[in-house]
C-alpha positions in Angstrom: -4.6 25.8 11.6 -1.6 23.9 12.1 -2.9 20.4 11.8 -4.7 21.5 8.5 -3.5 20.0 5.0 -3.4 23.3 3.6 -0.8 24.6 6.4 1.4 21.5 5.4 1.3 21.7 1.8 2.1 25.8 2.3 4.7 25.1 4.7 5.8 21.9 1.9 6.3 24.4 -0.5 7.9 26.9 1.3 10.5 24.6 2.8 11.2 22.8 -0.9 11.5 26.7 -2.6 13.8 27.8 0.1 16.4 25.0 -0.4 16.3 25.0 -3.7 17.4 28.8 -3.5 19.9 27.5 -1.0 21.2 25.4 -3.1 21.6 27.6 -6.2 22.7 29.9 -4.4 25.8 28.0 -2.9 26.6 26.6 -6.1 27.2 29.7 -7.8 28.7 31.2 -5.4 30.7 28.6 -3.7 32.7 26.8 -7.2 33.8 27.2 -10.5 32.9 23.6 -11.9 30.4 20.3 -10.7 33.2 18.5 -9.9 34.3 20.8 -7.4 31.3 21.1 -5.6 31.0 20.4 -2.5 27.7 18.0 -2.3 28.1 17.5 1.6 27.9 20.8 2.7 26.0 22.3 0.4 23.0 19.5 1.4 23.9 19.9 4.7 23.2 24.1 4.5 20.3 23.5 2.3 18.9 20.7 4.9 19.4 23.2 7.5 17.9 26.2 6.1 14.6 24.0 4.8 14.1 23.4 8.7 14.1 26.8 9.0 11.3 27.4 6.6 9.2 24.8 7.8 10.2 26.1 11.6 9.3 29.5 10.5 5.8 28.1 8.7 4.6 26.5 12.0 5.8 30.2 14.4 3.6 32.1 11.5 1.0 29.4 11.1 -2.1 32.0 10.6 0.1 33.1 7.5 1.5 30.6 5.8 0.0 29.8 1.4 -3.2 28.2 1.9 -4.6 30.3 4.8 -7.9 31.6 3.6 -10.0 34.9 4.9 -13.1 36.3 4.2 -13.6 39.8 3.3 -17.0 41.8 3.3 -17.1 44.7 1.9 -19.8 47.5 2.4 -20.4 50.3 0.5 -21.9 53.7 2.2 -24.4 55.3 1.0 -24.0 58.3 3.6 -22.6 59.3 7.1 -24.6 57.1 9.0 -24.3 53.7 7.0 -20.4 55.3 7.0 -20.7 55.1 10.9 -22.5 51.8 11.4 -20.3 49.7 9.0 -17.5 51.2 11.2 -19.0 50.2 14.6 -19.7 46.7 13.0 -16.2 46.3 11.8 -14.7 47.7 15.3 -16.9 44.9 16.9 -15.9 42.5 14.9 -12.1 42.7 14.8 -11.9 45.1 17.6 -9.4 47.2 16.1 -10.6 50.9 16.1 -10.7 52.8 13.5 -10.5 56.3 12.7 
């Protein structure tokens, strides 16, 4: 999943959204006026926090946009199609259901 294009361009697009909220974010809170601001360490936070994202992307690579999963759903008819489709999903996933 990691090496996949669709991890990188999730992870791509998570990294640019978070330091663009970085960003934002220190400029309003950080100055009154553009020529106050202070470019270095806002970049500097916003480089740092974008590593973070992507960081976060590859520790959570099973979830990151562009992760796919197929769902099959089966509709009972009565108890005993009920109980099968829940066996068949147990074995499948082995979680247990109740």
């Amino acid at each position: 999943m990691l090496w996949t294009k669709a991890f990188w361009k999730g992870a791509a697009e998570r990294g640019i959204k978070t330091g663009a909220q970085t960003l934002a974010a220190y400029f309003v809170i950080g100055t009154t006026g553009v020529l106050d601001f202070e470019w270095v360490a806002a970049l500097s936070i916003t480089g740092a926090a974008v590593v973070a994202s992507v960081l976060t992307s590859i520790g959570n690579a099973d979830f990151v946009a562009g992760a796919t999963r197929t769902v099959t759903l089966k509709v009972a008819t009565d108890a005993s199609d009920y109980i099968a489709a829940m066996k068949d999903a147990e074995r499948k996933t082995g979680e247990v259901s109740e």
